[in-house]
C-alpha positions in Angstrom: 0.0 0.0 0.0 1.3 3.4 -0.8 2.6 5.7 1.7 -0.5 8.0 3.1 1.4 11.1 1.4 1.3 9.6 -1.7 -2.1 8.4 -1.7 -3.4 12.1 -0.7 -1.5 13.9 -3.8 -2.6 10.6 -6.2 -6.1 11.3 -5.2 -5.8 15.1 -5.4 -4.6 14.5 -9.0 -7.8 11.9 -9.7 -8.3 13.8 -12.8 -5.1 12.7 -14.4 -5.1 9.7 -16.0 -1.5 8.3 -15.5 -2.4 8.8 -11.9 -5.8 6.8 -12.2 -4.0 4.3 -13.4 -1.3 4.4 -10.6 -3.8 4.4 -7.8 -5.8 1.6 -9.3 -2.3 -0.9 -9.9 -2.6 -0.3 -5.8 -1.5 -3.7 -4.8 -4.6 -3.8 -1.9 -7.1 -2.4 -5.2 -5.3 -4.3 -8.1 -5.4 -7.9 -6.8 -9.0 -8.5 -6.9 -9.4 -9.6 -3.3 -11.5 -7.0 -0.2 -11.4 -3.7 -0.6 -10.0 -1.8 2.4 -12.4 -0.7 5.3 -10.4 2.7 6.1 -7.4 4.6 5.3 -7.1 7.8 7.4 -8.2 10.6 4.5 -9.6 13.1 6.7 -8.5 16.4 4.8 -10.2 14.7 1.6 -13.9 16.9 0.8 -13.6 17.1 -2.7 -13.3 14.0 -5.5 -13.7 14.7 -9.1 -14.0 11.6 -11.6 -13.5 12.7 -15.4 -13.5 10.0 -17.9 -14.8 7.1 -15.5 -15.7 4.1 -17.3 -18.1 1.7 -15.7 -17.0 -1.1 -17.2 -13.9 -1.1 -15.5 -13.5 -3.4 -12.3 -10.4 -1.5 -11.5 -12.2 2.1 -11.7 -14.7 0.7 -9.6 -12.6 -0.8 -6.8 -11.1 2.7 -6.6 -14.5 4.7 -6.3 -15.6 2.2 -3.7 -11.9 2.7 -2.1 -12.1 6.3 -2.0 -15.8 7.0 -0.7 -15.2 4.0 2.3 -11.5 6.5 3.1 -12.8 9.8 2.8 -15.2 9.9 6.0 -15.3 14.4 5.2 -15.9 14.0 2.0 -18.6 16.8 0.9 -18.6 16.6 -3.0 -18.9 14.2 -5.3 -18.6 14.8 -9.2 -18.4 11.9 -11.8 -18.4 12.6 -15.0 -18.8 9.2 -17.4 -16.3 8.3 -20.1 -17.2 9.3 -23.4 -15.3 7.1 -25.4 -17.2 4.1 -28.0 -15.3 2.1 -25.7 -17.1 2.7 -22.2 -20.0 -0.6 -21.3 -22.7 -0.3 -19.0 -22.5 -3.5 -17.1 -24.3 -3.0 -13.2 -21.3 -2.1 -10.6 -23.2 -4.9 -8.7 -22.8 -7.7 -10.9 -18.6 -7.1 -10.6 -18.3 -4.6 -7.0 -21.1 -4.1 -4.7 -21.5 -1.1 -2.9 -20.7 -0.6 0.8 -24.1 -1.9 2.6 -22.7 -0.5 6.0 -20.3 1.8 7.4 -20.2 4.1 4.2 -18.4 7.5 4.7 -21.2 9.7 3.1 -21.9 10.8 6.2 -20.9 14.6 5.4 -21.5 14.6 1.8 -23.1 17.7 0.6 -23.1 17.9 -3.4 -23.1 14.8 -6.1 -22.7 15.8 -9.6 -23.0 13.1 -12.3 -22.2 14.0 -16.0 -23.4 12.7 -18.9 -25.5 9.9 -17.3 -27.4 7.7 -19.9 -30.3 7.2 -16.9 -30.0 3.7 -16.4 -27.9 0.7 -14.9 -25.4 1.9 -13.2 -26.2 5.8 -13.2 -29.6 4.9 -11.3 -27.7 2.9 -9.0 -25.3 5.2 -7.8 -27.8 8.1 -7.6 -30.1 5.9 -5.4 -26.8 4.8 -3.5 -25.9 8.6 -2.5 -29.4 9.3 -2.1 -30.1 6.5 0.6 -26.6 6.7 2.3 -25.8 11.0 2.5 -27.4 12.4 5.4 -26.0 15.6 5.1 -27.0 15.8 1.0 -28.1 19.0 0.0 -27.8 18.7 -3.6 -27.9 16.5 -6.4 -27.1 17.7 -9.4 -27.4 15.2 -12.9 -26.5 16.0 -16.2 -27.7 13.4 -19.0 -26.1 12.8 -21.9 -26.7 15.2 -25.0 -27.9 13.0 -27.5 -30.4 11.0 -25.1 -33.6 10.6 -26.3 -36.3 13.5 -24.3 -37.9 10.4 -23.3 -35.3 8.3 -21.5 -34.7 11.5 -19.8 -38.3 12.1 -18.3 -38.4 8.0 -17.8 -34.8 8.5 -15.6 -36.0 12.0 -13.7 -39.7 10.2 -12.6 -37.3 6.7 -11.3 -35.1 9.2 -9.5 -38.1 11.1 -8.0 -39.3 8.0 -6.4 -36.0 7.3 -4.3 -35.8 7.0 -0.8 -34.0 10.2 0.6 -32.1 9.7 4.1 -31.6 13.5 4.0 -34.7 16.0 4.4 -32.8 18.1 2.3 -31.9 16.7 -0.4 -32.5 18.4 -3.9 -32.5 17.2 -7.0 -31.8 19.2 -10.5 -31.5 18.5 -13.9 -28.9 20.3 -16.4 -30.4 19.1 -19.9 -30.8 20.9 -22.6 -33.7 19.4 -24.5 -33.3 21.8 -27.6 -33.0 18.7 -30.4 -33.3 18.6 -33.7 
């Protein structure tokens, strides 16, 4: 495991790839086996995922890593990879999601980018939403070329989600102006 130095300015730099790639060759991440409970992260309140791609176990392992380490984390923003090359396979079928002890106990803001308002999107929306008691905002941008359609389909699913915070708020950046 990298020294706690290390693993602060890695995930500082998140939104460099070479480093994405460092973090997730982690021995403890890479190998496949349990992800770690807790590493001491308590400065960490802001992570900032560009080019995630769902598909990947390793990308996954990291997100899991990260919100389980970063017990002040306060925002969230993932923004999906836009490559031909990104699958939607379900996060649960490969890496479930913390079902106790998360560390979104002080989250405040989720952003998701370019969300295609199913599979995996919907389940780490409804994760956030059900697990951040201090959520104040949610804000989700779908993709540009999604169908009007999916997009009312995905807001009314996302209405219906159990909120552990009273405060929660949900908005949608889409610009519906289609040929």
């Amino acid at each position: 495991m990298p020294l706690l130095s290390e693993l602060k300015l890695m995930v500082y730099l998140f939104g460099c790839p070479e480093m994405v790639d460092l973090f997730a060759s982690t021995p403890v991440i890479a190998k496949g086996g349990d992800v770690p409970i807790m590493l001491p992260l308590q400065e960490l309140i802001f992570i900032n995922l560009t080019s995630f791609i769902y598909s990947d176990l390793e990308m996954k392992r990291v997100l899991i890593y990260l919100i389980n380490t970063s017990p002040n984390l306060r925002e969230l923003s993932i923004k999906r990879c836009s490559s031909g090359q990104c699958s939607r396979q379900s996060l649960l079928e490969t890496v479930a999601w913390p079902q106790t002890g998360c560390c979104l106990q002080r989250l405040k803001l989720f952003e998701i980018d370019d969300t295609l308002g199913k599979g995996v999107d919907l389940e780490l929306v409804r994760f956030v939403l059900a697990t951040a008691p201090l959520l104040l905002r949610i804000r989700i941008k779908p993709f540009q070329q999604l169908c009007p359609k999916l997009v009312i389909k995905f807001m009314k699913e996302v209405m219906q989600y159990k909120r552990i915070s009273r405060e929660a708020q949900v908005f949608y950046d889409w610009n519906d102006e289609q040929d």
